[in-house]
Backbone as CSV, one residue per row, in Angstrom:
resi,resn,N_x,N_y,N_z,CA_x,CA_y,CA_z,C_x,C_y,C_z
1,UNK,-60.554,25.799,-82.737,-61.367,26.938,-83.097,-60.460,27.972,-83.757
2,UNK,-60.594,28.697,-85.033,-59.785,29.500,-85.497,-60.236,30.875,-84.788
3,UNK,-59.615,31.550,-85.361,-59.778,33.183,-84.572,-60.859,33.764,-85.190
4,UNK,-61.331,33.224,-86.268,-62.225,33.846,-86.980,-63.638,33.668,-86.453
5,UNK,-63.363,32.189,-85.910,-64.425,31.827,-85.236,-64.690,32.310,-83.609
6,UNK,-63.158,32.577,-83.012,-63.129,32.990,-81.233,-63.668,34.161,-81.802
7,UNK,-63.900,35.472,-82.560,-63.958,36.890,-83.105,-65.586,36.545,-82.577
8,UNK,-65.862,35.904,-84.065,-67.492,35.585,-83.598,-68.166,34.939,-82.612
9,UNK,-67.190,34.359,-81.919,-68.257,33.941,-80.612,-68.041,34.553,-79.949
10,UNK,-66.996,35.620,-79.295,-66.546,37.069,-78.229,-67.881,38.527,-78.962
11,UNK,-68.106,38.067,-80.233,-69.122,39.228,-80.680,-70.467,38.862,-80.185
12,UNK,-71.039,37.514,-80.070,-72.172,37.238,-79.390,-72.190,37.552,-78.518
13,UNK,-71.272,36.599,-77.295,-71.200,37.112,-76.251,-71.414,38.542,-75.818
14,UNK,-70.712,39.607,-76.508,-70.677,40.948,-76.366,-71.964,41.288,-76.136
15,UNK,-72.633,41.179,-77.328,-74.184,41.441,-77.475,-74.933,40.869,-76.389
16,UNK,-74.874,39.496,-75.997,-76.015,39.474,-74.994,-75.546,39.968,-73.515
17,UNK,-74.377,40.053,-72.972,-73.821,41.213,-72.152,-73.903,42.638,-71.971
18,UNK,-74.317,42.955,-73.240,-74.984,44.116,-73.352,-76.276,44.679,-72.919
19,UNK,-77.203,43.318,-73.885,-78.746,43.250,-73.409,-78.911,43.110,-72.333
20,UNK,-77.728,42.148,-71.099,-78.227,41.973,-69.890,-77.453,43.107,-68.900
21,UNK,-77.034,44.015,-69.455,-76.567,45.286,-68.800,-75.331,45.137,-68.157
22,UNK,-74.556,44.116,-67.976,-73.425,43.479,-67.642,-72.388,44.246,-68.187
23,UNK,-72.117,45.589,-67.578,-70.884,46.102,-68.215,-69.479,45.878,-67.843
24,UNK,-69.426,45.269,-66.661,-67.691,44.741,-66.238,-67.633,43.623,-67.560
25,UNK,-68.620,42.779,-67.899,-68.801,41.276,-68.622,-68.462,42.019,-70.048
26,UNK,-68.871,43.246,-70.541,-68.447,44.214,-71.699,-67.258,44.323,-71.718
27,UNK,-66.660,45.053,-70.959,-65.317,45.875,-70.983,-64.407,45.046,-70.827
28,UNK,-64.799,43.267,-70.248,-63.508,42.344,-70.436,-63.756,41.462,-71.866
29,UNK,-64.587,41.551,-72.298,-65.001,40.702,-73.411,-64.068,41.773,-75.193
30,UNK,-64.206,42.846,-74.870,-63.850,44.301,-75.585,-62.368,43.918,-75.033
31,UNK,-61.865,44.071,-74.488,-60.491,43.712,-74.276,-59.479,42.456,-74.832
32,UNK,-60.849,41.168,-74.471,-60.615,40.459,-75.351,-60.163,39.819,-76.945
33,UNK,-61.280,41.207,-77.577,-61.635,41.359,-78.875,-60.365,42.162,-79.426
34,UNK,-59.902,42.805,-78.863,-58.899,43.902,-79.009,-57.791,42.783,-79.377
35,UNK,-57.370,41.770,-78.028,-56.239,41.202,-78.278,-56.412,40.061,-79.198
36,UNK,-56.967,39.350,-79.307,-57.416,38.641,-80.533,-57.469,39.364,-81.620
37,UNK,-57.697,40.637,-82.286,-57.603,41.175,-83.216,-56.329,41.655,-83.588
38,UNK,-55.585,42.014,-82.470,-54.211,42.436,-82.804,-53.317,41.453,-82.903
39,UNK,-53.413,40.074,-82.732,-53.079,38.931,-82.723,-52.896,38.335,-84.340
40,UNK,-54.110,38.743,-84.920,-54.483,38.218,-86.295,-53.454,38.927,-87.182
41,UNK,-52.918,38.282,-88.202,-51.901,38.533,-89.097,-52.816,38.788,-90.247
42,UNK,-51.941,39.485,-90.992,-52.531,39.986,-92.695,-52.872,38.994,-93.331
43,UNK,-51.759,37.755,-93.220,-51.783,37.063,-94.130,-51.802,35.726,-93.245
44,UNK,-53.320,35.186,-93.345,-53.902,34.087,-92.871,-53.239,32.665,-93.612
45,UNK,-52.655,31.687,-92.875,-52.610,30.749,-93.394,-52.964,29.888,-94.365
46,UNK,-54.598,29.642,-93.804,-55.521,29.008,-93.900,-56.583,29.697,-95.100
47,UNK,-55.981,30.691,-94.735,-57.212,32.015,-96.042,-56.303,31.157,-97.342
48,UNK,-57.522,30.645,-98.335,-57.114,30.820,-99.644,-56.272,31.752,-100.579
49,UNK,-57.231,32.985,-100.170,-56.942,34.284,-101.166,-55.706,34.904,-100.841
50,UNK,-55.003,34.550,-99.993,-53.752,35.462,-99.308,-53.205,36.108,-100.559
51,UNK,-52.314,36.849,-100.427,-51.466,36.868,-101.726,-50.059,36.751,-101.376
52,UNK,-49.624,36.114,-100.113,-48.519,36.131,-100.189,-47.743,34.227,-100.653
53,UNK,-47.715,34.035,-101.658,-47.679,32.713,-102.304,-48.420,31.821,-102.476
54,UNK,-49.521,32.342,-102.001,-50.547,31.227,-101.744,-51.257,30.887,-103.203
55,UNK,-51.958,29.817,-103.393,-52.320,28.904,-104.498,-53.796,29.568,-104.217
56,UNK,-54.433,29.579,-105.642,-55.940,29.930,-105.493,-56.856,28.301,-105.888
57,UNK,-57.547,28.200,-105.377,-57.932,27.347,-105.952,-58.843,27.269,-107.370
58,UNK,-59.179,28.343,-107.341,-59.493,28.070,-109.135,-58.275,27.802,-110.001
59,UNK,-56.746,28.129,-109.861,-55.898,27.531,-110.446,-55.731,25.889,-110.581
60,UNK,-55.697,25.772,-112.144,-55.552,24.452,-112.223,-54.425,24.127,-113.259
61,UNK,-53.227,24.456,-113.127,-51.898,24.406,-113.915,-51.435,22.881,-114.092
């Protein structure tokens, strides 16, 4: 699972923790989100567009 994807499934989660009034289930899920976000680097591997050497794929040299 990439982080992009743990991001979006900790944001669901969030939401229906919310709806079900579950605020301890909030404030560890938000904590979560925090460290997973501060985790994430500028420059994604896997991201095409990076700009740090990375190849675009519309290049065709």
């Amino acid at each position: 699972m990439s982080i992009r994807e743990r991001i979006e499934d900790i944001e669901l989660r969030l939401t229906a923790a919310y709806q079900e009034g579950d605020y301890q289930q909030v404030r560890m899920l938000e904590h979560q989100l925090r460290e997973i976000r501060g985790q994430r680097s500028i420059v994604d591997d896997k991201e095409p567009y990076t700009p740090e050497g990375r190849f675009y794929p519309d290049d065709r040299e």
